[in-house]
ChimeraX commands (.cxc) that place a marker at each C-alpha (Angstrom):
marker #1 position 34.17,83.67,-7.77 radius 0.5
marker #1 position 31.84,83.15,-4.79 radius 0.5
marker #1 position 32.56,81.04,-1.85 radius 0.5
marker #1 position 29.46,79.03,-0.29 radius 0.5
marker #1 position 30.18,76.97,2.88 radius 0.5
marker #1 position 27.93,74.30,4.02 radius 0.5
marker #1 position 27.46,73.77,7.92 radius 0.5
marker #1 position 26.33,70.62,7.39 radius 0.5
marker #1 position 24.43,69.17,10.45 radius 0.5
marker #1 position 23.69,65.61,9.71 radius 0.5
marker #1 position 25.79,62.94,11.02 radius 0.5
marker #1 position 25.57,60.77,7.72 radius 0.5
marker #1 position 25.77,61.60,4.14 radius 0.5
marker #1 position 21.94,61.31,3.42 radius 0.5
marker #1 position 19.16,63.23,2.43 radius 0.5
marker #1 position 20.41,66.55,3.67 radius 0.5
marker #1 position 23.72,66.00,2.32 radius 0.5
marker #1 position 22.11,65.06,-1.29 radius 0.5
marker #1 position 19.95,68.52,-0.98 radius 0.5
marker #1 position 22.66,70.28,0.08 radius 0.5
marker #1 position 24.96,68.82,-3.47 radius 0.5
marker #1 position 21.80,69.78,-5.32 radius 0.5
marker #1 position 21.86,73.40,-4.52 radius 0.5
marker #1 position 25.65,73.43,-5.61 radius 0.5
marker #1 position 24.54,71.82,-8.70 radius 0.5
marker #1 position 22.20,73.88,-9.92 radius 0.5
marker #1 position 24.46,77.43,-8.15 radius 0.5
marker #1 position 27.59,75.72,-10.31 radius 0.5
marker #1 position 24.87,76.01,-13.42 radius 0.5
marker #1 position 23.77,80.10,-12.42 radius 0.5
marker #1 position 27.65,80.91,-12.81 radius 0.5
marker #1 position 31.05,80.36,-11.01 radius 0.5
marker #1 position 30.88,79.68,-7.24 radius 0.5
marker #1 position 33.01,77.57,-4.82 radius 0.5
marker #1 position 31.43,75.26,-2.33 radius 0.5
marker #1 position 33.03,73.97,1.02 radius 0.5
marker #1 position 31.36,71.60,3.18 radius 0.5
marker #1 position 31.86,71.99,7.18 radius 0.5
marker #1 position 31.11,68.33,8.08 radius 0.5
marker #1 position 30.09,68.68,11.85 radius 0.5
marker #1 position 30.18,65.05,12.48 radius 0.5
marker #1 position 34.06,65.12,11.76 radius 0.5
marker #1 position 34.55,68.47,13.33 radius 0.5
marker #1 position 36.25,68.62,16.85 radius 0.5
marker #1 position 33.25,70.43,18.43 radius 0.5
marker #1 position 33.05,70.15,22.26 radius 0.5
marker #1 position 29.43,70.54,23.57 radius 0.5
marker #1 position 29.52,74.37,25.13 radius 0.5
marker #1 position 29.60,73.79,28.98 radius 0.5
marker #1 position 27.57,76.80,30.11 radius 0.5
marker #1 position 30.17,78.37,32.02 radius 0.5
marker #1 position 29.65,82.09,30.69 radius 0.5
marker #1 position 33.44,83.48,29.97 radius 0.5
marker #1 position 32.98,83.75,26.08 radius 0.5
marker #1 position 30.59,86.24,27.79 radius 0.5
marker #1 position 32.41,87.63,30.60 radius 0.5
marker #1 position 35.49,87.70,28.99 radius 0.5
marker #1 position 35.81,87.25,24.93 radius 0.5
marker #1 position 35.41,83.75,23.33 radius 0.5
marker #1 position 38.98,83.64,22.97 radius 0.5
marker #1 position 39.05,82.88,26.94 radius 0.5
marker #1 position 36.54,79.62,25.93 radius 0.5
marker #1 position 38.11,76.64,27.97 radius 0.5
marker #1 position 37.43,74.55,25.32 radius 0.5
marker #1 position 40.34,74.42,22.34 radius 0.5
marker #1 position 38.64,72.59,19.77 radius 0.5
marker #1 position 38.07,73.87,16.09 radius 0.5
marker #1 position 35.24,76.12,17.11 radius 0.5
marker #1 position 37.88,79.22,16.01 radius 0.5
marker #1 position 38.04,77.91,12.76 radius 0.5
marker #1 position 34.88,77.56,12.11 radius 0.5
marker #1 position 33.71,80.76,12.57 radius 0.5
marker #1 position 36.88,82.14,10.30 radius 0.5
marker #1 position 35.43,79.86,7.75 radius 0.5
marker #1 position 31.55,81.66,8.02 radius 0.5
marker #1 position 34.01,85.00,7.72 radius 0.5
marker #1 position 35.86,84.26,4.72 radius 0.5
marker #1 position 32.75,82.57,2.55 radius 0.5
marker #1 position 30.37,84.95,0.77 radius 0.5
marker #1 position 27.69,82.54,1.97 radius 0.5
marker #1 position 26.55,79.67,4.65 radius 0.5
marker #1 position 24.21,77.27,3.99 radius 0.5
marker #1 position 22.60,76.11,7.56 radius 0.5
marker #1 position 21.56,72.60,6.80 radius 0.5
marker #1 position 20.42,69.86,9.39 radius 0.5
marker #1 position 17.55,67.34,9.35 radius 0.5
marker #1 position 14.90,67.27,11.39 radius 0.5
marker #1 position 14.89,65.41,15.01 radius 0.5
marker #1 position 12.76,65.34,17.62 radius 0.5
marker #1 position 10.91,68.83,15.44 radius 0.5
marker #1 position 13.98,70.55,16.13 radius 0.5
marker #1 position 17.68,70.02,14.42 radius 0.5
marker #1 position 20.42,67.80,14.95 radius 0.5
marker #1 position 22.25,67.26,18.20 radius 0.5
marker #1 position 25.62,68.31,16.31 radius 0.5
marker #1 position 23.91,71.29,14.62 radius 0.5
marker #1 position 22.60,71.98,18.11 radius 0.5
marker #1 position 26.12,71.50,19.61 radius 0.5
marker #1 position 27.47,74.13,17.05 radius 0.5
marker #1 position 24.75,76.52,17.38 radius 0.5
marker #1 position 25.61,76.58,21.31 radius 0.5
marker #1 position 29.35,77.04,20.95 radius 0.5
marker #1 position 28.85,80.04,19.29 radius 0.5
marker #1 position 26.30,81.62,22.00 radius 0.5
marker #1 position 28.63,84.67,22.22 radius 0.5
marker #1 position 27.18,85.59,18.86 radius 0.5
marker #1 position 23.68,86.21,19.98 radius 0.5
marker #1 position 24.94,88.94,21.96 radius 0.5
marker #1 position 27.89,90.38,19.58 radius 0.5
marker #1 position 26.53,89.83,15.88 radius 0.5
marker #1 position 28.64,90.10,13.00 radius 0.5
marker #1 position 28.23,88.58,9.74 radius 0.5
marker #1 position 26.49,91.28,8.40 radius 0.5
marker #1 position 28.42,91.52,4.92 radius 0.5
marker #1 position 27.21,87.63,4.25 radius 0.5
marker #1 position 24.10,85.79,2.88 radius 0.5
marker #1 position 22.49,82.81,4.58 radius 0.5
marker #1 position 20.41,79.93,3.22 radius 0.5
marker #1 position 18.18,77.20,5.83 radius 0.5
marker #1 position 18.04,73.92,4.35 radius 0.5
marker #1 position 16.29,70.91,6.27 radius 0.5
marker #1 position 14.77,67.55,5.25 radius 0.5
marker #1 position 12.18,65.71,7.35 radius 0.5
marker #1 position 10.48,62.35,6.75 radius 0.5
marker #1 position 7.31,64.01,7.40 radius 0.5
marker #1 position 7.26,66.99,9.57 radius 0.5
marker #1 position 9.03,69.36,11.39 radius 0.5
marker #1 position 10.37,71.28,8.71 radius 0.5
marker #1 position 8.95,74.41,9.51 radius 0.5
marker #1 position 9.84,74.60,12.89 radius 0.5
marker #1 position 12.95,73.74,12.19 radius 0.5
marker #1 position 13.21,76.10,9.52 radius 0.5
marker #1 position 11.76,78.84,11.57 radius 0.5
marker #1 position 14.88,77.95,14.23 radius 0.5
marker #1 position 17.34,78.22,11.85 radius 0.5
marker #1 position 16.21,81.56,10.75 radius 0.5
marker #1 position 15.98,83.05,14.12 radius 0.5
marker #1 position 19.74,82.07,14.59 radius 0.5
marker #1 position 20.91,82.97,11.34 radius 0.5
marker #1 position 19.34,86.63,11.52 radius 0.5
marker #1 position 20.47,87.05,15.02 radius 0.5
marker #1 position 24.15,86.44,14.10 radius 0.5
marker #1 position 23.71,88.91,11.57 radius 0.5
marker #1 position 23.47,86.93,8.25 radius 0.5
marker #1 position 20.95,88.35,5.38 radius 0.5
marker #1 position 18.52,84.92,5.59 radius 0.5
marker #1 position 18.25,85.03,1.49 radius 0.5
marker #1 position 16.43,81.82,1.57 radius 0.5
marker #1 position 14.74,78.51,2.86 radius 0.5
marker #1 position 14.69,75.38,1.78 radius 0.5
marker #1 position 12.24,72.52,3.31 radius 0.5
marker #1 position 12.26,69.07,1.09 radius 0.5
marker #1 position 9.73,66.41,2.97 radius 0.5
marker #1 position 11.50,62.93,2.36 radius 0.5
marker #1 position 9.92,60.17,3.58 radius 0.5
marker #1 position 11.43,56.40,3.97 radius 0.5
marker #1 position 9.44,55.26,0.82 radius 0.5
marker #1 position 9.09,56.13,-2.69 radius 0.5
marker #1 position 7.71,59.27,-2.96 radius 0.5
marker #1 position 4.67,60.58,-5.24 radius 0.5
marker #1 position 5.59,62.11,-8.40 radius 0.5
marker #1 position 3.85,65.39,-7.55 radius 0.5
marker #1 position 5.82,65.47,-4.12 radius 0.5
marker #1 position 9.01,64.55,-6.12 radius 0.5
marker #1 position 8.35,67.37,-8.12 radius 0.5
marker #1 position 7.82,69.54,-5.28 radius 0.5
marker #1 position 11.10,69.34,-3.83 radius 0.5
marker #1 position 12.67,69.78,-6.87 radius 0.5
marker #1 position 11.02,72.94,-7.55 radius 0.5
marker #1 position 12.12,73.67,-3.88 radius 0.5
marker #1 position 15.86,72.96,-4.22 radius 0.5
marker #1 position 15.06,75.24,-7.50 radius 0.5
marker #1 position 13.71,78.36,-6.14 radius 0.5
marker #1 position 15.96,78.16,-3.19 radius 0.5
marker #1 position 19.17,77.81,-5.59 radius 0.5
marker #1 position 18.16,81.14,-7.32 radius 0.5
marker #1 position 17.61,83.01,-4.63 radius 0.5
marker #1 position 20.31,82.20,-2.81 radius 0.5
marker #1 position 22.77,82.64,-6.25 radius 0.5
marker #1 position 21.20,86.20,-7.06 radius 0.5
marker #1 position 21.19,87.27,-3.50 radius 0.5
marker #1 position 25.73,86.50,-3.67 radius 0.5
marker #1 position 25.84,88.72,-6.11 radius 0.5
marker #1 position 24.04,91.96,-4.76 radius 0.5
marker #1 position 23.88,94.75,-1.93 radius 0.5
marker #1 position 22.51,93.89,1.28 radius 0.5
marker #1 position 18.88,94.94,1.38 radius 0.5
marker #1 position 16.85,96.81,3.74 radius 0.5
marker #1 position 16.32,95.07,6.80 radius 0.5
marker #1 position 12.93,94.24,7.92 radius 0.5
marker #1 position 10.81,95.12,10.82 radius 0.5
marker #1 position 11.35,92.56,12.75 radius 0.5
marker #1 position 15.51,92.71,12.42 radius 0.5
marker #1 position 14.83,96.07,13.24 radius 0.5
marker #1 position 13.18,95.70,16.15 radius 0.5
marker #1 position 16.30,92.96,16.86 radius 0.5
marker #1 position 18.54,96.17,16.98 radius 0.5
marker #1 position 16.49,98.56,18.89 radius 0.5
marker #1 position 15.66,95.45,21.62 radius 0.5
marker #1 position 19.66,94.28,21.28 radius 0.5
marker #1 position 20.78,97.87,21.62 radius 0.5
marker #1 position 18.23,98.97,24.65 radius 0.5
marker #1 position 19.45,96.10,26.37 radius 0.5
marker #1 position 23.31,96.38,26.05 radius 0.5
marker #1 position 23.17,100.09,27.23 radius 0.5
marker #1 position 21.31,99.31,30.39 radius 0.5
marker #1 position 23.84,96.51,31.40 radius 0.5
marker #1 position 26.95,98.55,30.94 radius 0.5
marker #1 position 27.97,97.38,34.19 radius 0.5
marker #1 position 26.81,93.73,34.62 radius 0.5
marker #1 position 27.92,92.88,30.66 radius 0.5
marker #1 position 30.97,95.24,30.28 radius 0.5
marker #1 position 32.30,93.23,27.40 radius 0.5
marker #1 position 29.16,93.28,25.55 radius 0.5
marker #1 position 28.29,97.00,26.06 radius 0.5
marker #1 position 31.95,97.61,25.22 radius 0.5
marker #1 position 31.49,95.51,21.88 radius 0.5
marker #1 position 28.39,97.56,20.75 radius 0.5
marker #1 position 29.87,100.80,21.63 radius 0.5
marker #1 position 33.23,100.07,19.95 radius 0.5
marker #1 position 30.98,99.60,16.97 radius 0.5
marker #1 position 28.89,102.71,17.31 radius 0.5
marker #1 position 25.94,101.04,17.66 radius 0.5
marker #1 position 24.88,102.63,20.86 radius 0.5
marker #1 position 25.00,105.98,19.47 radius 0.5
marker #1 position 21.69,107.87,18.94 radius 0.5
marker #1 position 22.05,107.90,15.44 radius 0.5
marker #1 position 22.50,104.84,14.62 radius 0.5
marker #1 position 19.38,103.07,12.66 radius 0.5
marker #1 position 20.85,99.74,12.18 radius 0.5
marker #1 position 24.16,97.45,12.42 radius 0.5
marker #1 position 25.24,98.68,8.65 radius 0.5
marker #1 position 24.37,101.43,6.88 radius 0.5
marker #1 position 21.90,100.54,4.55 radius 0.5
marker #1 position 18.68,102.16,4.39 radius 0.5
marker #1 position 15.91,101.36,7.03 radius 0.5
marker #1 position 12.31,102.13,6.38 radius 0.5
marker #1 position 11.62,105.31,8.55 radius 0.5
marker #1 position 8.36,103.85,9.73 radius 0.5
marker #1 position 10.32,100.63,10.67 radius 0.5
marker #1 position 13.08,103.13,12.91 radius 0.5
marker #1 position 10.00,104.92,14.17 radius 0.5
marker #1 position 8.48,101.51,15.28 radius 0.5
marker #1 position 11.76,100.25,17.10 radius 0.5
marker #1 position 12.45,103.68,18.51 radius 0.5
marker #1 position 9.61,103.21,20.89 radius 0.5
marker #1 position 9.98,99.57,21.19 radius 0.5
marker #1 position 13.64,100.11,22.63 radius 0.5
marker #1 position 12.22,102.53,25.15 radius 0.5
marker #1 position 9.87,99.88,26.67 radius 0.5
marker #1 position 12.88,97.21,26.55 radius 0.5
marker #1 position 15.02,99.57,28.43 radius 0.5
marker #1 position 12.47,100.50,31.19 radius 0.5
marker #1 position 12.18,96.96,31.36 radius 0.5
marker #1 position 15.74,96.40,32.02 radius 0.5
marker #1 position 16.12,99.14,34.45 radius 0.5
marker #1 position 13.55,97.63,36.41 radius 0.5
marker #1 position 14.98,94.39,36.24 radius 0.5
marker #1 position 18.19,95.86,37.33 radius 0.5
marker #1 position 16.53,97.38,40.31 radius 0.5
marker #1 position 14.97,94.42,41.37 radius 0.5
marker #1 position 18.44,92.23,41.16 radius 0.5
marker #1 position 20.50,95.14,43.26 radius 0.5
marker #1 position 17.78,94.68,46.12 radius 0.5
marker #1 position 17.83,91.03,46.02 radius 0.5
marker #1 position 21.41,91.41,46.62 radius 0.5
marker #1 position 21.66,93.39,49.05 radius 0.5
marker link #1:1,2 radius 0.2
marker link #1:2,3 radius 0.2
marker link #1:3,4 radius 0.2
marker link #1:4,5 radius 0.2
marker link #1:5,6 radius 0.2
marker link #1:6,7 radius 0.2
marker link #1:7,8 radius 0.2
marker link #1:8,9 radius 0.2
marker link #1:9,10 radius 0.2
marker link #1:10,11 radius 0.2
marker link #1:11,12 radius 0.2
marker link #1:12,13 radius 0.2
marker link #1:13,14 radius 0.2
marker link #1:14,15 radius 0.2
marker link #1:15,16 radius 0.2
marker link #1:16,17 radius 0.2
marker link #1:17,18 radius 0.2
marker link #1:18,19 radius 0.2
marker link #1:19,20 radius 0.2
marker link #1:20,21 radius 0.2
marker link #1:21,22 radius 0.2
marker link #1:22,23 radius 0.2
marker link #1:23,24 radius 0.2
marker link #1:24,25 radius 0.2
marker link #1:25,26 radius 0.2
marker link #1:26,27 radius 0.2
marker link #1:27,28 radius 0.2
marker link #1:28,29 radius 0.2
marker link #1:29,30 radius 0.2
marker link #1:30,31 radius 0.2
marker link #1:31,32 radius 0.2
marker link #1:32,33 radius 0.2
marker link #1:33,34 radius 0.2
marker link #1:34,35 radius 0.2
marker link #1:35,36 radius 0.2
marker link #1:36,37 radius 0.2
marker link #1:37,38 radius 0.2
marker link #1:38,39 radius 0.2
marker link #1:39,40 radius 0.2
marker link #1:40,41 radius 0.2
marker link #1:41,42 radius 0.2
marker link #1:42,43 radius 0.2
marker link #1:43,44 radius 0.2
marker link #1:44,45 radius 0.2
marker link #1:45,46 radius 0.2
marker link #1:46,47 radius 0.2
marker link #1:47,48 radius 0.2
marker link #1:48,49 radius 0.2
marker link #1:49,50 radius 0.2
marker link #1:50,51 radius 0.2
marker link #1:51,52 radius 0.2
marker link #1:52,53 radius 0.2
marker link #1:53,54 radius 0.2
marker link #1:54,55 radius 0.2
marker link #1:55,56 radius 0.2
marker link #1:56,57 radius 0.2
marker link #1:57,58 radius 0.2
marker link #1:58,59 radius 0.2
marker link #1:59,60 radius 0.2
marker link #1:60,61 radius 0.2
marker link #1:61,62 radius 0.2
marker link #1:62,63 radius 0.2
marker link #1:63,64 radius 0.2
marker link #1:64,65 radius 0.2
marker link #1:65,66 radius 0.2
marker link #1:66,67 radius 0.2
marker link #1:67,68 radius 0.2
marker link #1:68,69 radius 0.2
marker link #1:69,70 radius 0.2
marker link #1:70,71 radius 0.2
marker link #1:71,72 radius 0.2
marker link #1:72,73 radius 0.2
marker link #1:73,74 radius 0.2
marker link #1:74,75 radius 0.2
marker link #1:75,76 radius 0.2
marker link #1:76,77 radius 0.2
marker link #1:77,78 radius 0.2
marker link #1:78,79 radius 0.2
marker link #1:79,80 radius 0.2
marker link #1:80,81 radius 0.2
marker link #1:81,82 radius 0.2
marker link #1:82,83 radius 0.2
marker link #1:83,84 radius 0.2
marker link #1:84,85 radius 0.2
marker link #1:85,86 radius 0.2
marker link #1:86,87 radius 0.2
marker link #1:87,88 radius 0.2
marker link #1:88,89 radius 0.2
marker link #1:89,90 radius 0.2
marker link #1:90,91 radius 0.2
marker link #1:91,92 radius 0.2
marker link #1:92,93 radius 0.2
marker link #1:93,94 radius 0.2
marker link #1:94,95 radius 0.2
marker link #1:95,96 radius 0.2
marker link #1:96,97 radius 0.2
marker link #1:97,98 radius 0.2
marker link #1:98,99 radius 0.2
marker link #1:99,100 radius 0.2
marker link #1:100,101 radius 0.2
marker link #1:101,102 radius 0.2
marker link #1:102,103 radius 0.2
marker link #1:103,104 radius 0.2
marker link #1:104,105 radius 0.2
marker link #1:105,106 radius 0.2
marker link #1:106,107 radius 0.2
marker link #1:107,108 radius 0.2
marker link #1:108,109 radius 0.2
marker link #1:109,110 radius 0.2
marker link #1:110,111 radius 0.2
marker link #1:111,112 radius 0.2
marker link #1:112,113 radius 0.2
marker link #1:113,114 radius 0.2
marker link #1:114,115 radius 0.2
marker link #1:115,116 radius 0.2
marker link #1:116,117 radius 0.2
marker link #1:117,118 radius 0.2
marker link #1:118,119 radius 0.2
marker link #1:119,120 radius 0.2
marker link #1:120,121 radius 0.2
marker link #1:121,122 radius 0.2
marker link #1:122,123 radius 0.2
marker link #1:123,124 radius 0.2
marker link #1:124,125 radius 0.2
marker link #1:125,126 radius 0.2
marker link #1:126,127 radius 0.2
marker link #1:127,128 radius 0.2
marker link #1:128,129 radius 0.2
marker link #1:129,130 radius 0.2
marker link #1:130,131 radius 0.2
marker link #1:131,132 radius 0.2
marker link #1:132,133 radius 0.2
marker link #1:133,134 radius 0.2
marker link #1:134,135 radius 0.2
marker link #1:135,136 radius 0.2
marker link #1:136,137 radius 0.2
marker link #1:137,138 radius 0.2
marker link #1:138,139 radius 0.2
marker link #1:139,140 radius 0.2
marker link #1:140,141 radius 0.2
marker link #1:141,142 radius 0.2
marker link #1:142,143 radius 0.2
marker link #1:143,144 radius 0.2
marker link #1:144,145 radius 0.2
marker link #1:145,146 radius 0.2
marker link #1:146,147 radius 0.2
marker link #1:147,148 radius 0.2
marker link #1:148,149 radius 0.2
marker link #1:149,150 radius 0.2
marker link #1:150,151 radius 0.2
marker link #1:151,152 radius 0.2
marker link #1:152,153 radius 0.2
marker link #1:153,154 radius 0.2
marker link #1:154,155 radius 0.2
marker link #1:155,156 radius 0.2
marker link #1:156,157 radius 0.2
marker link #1:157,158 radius 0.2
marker link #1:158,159 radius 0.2
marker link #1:159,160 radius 0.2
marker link #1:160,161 radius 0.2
marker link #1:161,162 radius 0.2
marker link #1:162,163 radius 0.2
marker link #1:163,164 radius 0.2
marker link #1:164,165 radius 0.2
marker link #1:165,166 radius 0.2
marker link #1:166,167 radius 0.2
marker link #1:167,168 radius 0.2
marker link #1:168,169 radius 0.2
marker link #1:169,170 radius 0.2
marker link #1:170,171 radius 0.2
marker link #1:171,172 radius 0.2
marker link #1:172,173 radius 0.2
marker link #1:173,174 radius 0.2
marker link #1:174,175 radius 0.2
marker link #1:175,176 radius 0.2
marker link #1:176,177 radius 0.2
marker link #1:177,178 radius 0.2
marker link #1:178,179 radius 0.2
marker link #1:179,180 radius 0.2
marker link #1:180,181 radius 0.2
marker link #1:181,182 radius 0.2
marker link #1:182,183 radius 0.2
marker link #1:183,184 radius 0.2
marker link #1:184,185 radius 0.2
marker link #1:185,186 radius 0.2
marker link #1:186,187 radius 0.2
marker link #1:187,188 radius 0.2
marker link #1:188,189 radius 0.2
marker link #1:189,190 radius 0.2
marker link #1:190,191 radius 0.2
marker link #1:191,192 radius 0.2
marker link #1:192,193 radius 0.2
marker link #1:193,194 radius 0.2
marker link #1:194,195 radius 0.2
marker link #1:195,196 radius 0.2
marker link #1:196,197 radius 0.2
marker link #1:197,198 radius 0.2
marker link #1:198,199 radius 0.2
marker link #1:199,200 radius 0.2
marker link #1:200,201 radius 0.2
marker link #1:201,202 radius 0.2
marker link #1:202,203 radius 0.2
marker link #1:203,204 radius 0.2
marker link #1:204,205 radius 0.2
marker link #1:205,206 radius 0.2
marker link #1:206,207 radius 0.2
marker link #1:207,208 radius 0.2
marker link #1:208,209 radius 0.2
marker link #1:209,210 radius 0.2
marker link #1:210,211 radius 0.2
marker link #1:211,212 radius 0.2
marker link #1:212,213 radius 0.2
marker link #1:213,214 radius 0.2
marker link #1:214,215 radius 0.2
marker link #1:215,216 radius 0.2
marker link #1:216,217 radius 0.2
marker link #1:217,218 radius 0.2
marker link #1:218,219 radius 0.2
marker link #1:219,220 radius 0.2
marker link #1:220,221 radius 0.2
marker link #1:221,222 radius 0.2
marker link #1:222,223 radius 0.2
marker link #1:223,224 radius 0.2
marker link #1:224,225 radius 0.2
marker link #1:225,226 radius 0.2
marker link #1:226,227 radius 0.2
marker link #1:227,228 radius 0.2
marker link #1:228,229 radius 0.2
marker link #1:229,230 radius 0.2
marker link #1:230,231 radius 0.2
marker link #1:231,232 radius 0.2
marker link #1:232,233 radius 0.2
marker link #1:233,234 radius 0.2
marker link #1:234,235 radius 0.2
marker link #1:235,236 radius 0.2
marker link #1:236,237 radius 0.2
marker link #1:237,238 radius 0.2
marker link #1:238,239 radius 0.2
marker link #1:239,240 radius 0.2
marker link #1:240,241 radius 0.2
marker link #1:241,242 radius 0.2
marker link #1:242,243 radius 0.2
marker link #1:243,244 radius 0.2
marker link #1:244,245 radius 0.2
marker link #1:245,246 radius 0.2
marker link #1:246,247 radius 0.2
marker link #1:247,248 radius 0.2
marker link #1:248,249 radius 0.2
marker link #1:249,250 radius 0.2
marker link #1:250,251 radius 0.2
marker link #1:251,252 radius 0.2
marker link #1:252,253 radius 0.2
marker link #1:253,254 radius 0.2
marker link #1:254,255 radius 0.2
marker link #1:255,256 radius 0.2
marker link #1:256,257 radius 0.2
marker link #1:257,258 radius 0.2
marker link #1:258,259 radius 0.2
marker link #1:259,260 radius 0.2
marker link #1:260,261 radius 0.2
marker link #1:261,262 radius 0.2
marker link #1:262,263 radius 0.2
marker link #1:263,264 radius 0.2
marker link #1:264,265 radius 0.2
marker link #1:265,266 radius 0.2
marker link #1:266,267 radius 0.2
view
């Protein structure tokens, strides 16, 4: 039995919701999965207040004791997250924004490696993409395998039957993808998570000493050892390693001389 959670970023039970009940629909019709719905406009979720000790220190030191801890056990203990929030302003919703801030600390110390992630948004026109293109950015930096997206365009009138159609084929696709993709290996990350590591991992070395508890956190991991090709161990295309080899060079030169320049302004 797999277990999907839904983050679900809309502060009414709308559109996104009704997309987001569709997937589980047609996922409860593939084969046996669980769904769980993380309703972020009932969730006790402080806006992050910028202060830098889940950096410093360890998100357990957050000052803010809300039910941002149990949320993220939640992400841990499903098989996959579905990222769903509506368009705003071409970006997502304040709460979805909100959550995405509290858990800043993950940009920095990924981890949900083992787990599958599908973007789900709904716009009255546009802004999907973008918002789409957010999500996934997020998603793949906190370590999830982004198995697939999901962009229904729902205006406040009756739509055509061809755009109807559209979405339903959407909600479709996206519901097999994301059902096959619970079900097998990770796969081979791509060049551009790739180049996430090597960046990430150049980076982390270099500021041993102004971000102890992040260079500490990748080391504990053995990601800063020279052999490591990626977060897991799954197979990365030796072209791809070759690629982000030399693109972690430059991002560490870079750093160094950013370093340099930040010791003599100090001084």
């Amino acid at each position: 039995m797999k277990r999907v959670l839904v983050i679900m970023g809309s502060p009414r039970l709308g559109n996104t919701m009704r997309a987001a009940q569709g997937i589980e629909a047609r996922m409860q019709g593939l084969g046996e999965v669980v769904f769980e719905y993380c309703m972020l406009r009932d969730a006790d979720l402080a806006r992050c207040r910028g202060c830098f000790v889940c950096f410093e220190k360890g998100e357990e030191y957050c000052p803010l004791h809300d039910d941002a801890p149990g949320i993220e056990r939640r992400m841990h203990e499903a098989d996959g997250v579905i990222f769903a929030s509506p368009v705003y302003g071409l970006n997502v919703s304040g709460l979805f924004k909100t959550f995405v801030d509290r858990f800043s600390y993950v940009f920095h110390r990924p981890r949900f490696f083992e787990k599958k992630a599908l973007l789900l948004t709904t716009s009255g026109l546009i802004g999907d993409r973008e918002v789409l293109d957010y999500l996934d950015r997020v998603a793949r930096i906190w370590g999830f395998e982004v198995a697939g997206r999901a962009g229904l365009i729902i205006p406040p009138c009756p739509l055509p039957e061809d755009k109807a159609r559209r979405n339903q084929e959407t909600l479709d696709a996206a519901a097999r993808a994301f059902h096959a993709s619970l079900h097998r290996p990770r796969r081979s990350p791509s060049l551009h998570d790739v180049l996430l590591f090597h960046g990430q991992r150049a980076t982390f070395r270099e500021l041993g000493e102004r971000a102890p508890f992040d260079h500490e956190f990748w080391k504990s991991r053995g990601w800063l050892e020279e052999n490591a090709r990626y977060f897991v161990d799954v197979r990365v295309n030796p072209i791809f390693h070759a690629i982000g080899s030399l693109a972690e060079r430059y991002v560490a030169r870079q750093v160094r001389r950013d370093c340099a320049g930040w010791q003599e302004s100090e001084v």
